[in-house]
C-alpha positions in Angstrom: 44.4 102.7 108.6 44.3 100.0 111.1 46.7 96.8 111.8 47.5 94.3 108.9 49.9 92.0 110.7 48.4 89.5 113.8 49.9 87.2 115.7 48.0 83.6 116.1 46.9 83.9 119.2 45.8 87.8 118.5 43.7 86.8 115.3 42.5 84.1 118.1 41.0 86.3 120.5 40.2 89.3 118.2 38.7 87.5 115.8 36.0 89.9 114.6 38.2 92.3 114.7 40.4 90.8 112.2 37.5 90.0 109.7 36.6 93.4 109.8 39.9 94.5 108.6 40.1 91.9 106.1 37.1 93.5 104.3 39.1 96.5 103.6 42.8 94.7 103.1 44.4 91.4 103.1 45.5 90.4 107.2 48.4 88.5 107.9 48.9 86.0 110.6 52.2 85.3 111.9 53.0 82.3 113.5 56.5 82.0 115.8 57.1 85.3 113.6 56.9 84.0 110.2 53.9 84.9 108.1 51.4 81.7 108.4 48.1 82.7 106.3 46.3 85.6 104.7 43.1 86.4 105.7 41.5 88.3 102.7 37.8 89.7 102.0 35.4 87.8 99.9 35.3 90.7 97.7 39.2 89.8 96.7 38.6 86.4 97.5 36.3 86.2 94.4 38.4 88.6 92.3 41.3 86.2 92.4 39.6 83.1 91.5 38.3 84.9 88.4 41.2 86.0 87.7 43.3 83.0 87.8 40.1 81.4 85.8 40.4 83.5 83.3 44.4 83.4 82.7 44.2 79.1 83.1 44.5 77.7 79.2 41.3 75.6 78.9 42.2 71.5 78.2 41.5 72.2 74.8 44.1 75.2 74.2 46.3 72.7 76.1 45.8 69.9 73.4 46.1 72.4 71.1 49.8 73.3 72.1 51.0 69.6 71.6 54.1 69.4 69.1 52.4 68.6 65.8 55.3 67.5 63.9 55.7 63.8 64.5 58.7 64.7 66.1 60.3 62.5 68.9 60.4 63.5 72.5 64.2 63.3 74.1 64.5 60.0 76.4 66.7 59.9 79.2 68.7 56.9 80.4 67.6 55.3 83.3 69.1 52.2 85.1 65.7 50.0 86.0 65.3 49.3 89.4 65.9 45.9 91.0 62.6 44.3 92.2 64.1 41.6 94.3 63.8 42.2 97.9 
């Protein structure tokens, strides 16, 4: 298998190199030696964004989930904040 792990300035000037790998599995660039980004396929790319698509609750399922009981919500007790300069 090849490399997963690149350093800025190696992603930098192997560039095409990088994207190739990223077709076959997620790249990541280190920056100072702390992971920066992940460079991923579009393949996975497009399988993630259906995927988080499809577990997101539509606005509707959201409204949905209100309390229905004509309950009241808990209120905390806040000092108001003094407006003069």
């Amino acid at each position: 298998m090849g490399r997963s792990n690149w350093s800025v300035q190696d992603a930098k000037n192997r560039f095409s190199e990088v994207v190739e790998a990223a077709r076959r599995a997620p790249q990541t660039v280190t920056k100072h030696g702390k992971p920066a980004v992940v460079i991923i396929g579009v393949a996975e790319y497009e399988r993630l964004r259906h995927l988080a698509r499809a577990q997101a609750p539509s606005f509707a399922e959201l409204l949905l989930a209100m309390p229905q009981d004509d309950g009241e919500f808990p209120r905390h007790e806040v000092r108001m904040r003094d407006l003069d300069p």
